[in-house]
C-alpha positions, 0 to 999 in steps of 0.5 A: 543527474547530469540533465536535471541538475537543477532539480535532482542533488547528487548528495540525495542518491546515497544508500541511506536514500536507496534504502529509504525509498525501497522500505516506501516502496515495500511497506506501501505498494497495492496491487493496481488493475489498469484499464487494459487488464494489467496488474502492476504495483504502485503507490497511491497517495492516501490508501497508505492510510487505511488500516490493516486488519486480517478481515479486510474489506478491500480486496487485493487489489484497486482498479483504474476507472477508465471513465473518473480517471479514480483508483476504485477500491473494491470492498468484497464484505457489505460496509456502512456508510461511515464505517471504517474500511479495513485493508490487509497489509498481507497474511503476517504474523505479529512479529512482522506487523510489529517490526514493519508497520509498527503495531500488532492485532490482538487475535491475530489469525497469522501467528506462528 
């Protein structure tokens, strides 16, 4: 904090703030493939967006191209030109989905 004052407010470092950004962190990380083959998590602006469904068009995780410089999704069932893609937030039950993401999915094949 010290050498950005300027910039980082030590009013912004609190629990409060800690808790904020580890729910970001759990609720909106992929699992992103870089060019030299490792896997690490990340936040990627926009894929957050994408709806959840138990039958997902995208897989897993996304790649770096190391040619674009663009996070690829892979899709591992054909899709539409114009059809909405669908990734999975994880196998959850609707307990889950409800309390973390805020909806539930009508036969949804991870209930308890």
């Amino acid at each position: 904090l010290t050498a950005y004052t300027a910039h980082l407010q030590p009013q912004w470092f609190n629990e409060a703030a800690y808790l904020w950004a580890v729910e970001l962190w759990y609720a909106y990380a992929i699992q992103v493939k870089f060019p030299d083959g490792t896997i690490q998590p990340a936040l990627a602006p926009f894929v957050s967006l994408i709806n959840h469904s138990p039958w997902p068009h995208i897989v897993h995780f996304s790649t770096v191209n190391p040619e674009t410089q663009t996070l690829d999704l892979t899709t591992f069932r054909p899709m539409q030109q114009g059809q909405q893609a669908y990734l999975s937030y994880g196998p959850l039950p609707n307990a889950q989905l409800l309390l973390f993401y805020g909806f539930a999915v009508e036969g949804n094949p991870f209930e308890e």
